[in-house]
N, C-alpha and C positions, 0 to 999 in steps of 0.2 A: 504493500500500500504506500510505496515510498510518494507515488504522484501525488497522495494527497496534501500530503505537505507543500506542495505546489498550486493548489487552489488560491486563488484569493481570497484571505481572509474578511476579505468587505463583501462578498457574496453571501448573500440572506434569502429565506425563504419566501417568495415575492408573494404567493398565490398555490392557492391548493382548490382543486375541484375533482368534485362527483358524478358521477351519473351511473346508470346500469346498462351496462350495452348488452343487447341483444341480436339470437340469432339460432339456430337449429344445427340438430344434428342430421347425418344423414340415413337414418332409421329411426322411427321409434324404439322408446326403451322399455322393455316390460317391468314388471316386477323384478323383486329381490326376495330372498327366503323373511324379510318382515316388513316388507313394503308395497302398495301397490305399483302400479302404470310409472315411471317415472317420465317418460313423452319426451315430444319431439325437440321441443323449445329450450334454450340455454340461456342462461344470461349469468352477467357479475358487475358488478360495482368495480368499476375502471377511474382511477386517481388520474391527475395530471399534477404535476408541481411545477414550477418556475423558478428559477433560482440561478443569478446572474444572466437571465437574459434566454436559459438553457431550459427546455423542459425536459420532462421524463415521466414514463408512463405505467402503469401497473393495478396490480390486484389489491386491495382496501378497501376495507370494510370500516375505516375509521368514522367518527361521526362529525356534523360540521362545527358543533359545538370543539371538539377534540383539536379537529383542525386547527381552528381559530387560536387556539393556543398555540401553536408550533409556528404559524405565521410570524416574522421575525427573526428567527432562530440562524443564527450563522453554521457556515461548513465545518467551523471549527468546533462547535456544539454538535452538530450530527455525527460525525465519521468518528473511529475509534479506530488507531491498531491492534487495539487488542481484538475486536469482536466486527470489524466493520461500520456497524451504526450500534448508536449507545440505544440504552433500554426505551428512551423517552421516545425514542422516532422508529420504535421495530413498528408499529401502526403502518409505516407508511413504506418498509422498506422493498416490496418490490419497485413502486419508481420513486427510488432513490439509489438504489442499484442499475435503474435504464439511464435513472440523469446521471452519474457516474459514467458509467460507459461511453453515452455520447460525451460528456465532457472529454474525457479521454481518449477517444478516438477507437475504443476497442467494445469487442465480443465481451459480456459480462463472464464468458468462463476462461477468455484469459484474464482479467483480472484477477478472480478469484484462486487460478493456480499459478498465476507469474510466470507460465509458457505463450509464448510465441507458436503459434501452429500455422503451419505451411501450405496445409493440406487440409482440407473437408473434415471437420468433425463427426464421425459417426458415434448414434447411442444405439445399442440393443431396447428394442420397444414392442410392447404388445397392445393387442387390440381390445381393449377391455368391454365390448359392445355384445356381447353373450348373454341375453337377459332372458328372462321365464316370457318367451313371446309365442310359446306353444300352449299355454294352458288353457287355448279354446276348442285344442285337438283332444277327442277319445284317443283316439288312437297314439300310443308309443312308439310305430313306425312312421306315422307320420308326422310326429314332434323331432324325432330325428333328423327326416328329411330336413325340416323346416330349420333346424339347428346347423346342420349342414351347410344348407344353400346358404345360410347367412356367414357363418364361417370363411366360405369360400369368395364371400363377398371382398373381406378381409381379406384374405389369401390375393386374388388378383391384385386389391389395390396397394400389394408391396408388402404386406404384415409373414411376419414367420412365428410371432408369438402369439396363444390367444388365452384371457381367464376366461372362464364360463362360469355362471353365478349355478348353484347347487344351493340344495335346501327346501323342493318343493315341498316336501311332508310337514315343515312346519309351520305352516299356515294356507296355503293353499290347495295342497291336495292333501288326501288320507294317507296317512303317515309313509305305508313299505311303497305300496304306488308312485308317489310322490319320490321315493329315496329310489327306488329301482328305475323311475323314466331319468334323474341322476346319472347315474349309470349308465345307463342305454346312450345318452345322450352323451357324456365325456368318453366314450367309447366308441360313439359313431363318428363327433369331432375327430378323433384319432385315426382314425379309417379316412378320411374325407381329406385331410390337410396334411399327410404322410407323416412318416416316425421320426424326422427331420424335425420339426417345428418345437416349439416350446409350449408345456398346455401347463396350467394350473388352475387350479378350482377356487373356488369361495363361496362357503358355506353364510357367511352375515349371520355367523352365532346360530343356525340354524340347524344344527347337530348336539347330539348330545356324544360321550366317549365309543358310548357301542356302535352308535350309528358313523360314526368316522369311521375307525376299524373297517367295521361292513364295505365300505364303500371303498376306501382303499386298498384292501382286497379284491375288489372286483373290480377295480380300476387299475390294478397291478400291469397290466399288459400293454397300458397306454401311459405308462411311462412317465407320471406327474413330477412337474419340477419341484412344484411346492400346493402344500393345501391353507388355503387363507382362514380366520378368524370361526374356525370348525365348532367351537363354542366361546361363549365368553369364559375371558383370561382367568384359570385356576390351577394353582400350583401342582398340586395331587392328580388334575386330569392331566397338565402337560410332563410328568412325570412319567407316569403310565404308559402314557401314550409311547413317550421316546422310547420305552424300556422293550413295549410292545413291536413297537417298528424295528426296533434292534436284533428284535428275536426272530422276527420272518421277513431279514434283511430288504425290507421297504426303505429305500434311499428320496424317499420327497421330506424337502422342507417345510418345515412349522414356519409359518408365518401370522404376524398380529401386531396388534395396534394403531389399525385407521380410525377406531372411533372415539368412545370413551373408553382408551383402554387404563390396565389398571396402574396404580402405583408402580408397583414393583416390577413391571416387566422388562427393562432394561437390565435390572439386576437379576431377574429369570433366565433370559439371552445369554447373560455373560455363566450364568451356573448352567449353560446347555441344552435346557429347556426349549428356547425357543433358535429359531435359525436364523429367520430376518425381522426387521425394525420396518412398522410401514405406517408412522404418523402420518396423518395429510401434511403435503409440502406447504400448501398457503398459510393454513389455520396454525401449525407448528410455525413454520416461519423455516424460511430461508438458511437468515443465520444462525438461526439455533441448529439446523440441520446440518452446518458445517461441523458445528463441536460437537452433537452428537454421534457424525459421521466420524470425527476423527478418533473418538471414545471406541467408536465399534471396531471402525479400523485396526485398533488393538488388539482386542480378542479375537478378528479373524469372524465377526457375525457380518453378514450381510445387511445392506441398506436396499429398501425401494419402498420411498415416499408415495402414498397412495393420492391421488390423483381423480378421480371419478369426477363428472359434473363441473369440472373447473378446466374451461378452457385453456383459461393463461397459464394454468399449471403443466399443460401441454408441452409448452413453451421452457418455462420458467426451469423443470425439471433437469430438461437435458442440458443448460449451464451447469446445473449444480453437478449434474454426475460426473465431470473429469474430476472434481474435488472430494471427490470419496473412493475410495481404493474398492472396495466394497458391494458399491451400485451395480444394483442388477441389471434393471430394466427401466425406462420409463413405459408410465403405464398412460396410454396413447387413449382418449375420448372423441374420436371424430368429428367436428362441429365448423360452423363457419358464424364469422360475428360479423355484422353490417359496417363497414367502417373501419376495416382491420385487415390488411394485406397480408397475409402469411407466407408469401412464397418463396419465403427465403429458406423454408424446411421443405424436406421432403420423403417420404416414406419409400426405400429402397429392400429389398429381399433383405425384411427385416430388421433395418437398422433406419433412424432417424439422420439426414445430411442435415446438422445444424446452421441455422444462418451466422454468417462471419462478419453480419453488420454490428454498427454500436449498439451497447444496451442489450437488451432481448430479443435484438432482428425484429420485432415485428412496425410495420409500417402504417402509422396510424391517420388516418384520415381527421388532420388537424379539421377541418374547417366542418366536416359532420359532426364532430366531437364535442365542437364550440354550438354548433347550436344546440345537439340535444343537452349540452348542459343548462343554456338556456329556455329551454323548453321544460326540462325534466329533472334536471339535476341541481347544484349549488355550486357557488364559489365563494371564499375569504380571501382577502388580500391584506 
């Protein structure tokens, strides 16, 4: 962070605004094992900030009340060697990591590892669009199909990775029906998208001990990388479990912690319980993902920031993953925002080509931006 000692110290936070940009994905989304329809439509509260003249763009959910108070605040006051941006401005830290970038002239994941890269950024990334969009079908062969064809939707348009949400039995269908079209279905995945690809499940808490077992056995043959949040975090099931998978050498990863997970699960991770760490990247934050990435780095656990619903998390992920030894995967949500040029990414057999512009690459339609702030949103100055 040596450049930042090169800021102008007379640079203050001119202006800060809100709004929610909107835009869809390209499928509807079904259910999840404790949720209904999640649908077409996407949106997030998109910040702008000003500061020297410089703006920069991102994910915040801060309030304008919140705001109003940071208006003012000098460069010298924001940025921190130790940690990036001090505690009082993580609200606002993805653009203030874009306004950083474009001041600087760089990719927000060279700054964050202090490589110079030559060459195209590649992230391993999967297709997290596998939702309960069969449970209008009787039939099990034809929820298959239907899991399939969408799969392979994925598949052509570059993905090599895909989760599929698991969990029908608790809540939507009759319990073994509901666990066995599970089944059916990460096993028809696997048949459809070849023994190449990377597949993992997630459960959304929607298993109990016995019913994981069950399923990862019968799912043994299609090769799971990892099984996501199988129940909520308990020490004695994650126990078990490992002890169980050790005995009928099942090599897929325990994965948790996208939602409220619990206290102690980092210190579960590192006693071996658990395999990867997958806080949400926005809501955890950025930089906090850095030191817990370099905590994990440590022990040799895996990192992959969950992602679902948050477009700019899309984005925002694949800086962060050169800076974690760790990083699995980003977990990719297909969507398009009105006002927001993306094309500086792109989805190749498999791997994300990151943009190598300033900030977060993405290309924002200043002049839409400003009206619907005016239309919809807020600004303090």
């Amino acid at each position: 962070m040596n450049f930042v000692q090169q800021l102008d110290p007379n640079w203050k936070i001119e202006r800060i605004e809100q709004v929610v940009m909107t835009g869809e994905r390209r499928r509807l989304a079904g259910c999840n094992a404790r949720l209904g329809v999640h649908g077409k439509a996407v949106s997030f509260p998109m910040v702008r900030i000003t500061i020297g003249g410089q703006t920069g763009f991102g994910w915040s959910r801060i309030s304008r009340d919140a705001a109003a108070g940071l208006v003012g605040a000098s460069v010298q006051d924001i940025f921190s060697d130790e940690q990036w941006i001090r505690d009082r401005f993580l609200s606002i830290q993805f653009p203030l990591l874009d306004w950083l970038g474009h001041t600087a002239g760089k990719p927000v994941y060279e700054l964050l590892t202090g490589v110079r890269y030559d060459s195209p950024l590649l992230i391993p990334c999967y297709d997290t669009s596998l939702y309960f969009d069969d449970l209008h079908l009787q039939s099990e062969e034809d929820a298959v199909r239907l899991l399939q064809e969408e799969a392979m939707q994925g598949y052509n348009e570059g993905f090599r990775g895909f989760k599929i949400k698991v969990g029908r039995g608790a809540m939507h269908m009759e319990l073994m029906e509901g666990t066995n079209r599970d089944i059916a279905i990460v096993n028809g995945i696997r048949e459809a998208v070849g023994p190449e690809c990377m597949i993992a499940i997630d459960a959304n808490n929607g298993y109990n001990l016995g019913l994981t077992k069950y399923v990862l056995q019968q799912t043994a043959s299609s090769n799971l990388t990892w099984l996501e949040e199988a129940f909520h975090e308990d020490r004695e099931y994650y126990k078990n479990l490992k002890d169980w998978m050790a005995k009928h050498n099942l090599n897929v990863l325990i994965a948790d912690g996208e939602g409220l997970a619990a206290g102690p699960l980092v210190d579960w991770a590192e006693q071996g319980l658990i395999d990867m760490v997958q806080y949400d990247l926005k809501d955890y934050g950025l930089v906090q993902w850095l030191a817990l990435g370099a905590r994990l780095d440590e022990r040799g656990i895996k990192s992959a920031p969950h992602n679902y619903g948050g477009f700019y998390g899309n984005f925002a992920s694949c800086h962060l993953s050169p800076a974690i030894r760790g990083f699995m995967y980003v977990e990719w949500d297909e969507a398009w925002i009105t006002g927001i040029d993306t094309t500086g990414y792109s989805v190749r057999n498999g791997r994300i080509q990151v943009s190598a512009a300033p900030g977060f690459g993405l290309q924002v339609d200043e002049a839409y931006y400003a009206r619907q702030v005016g239309d919809n949103g807020w600004t303090v100055r």
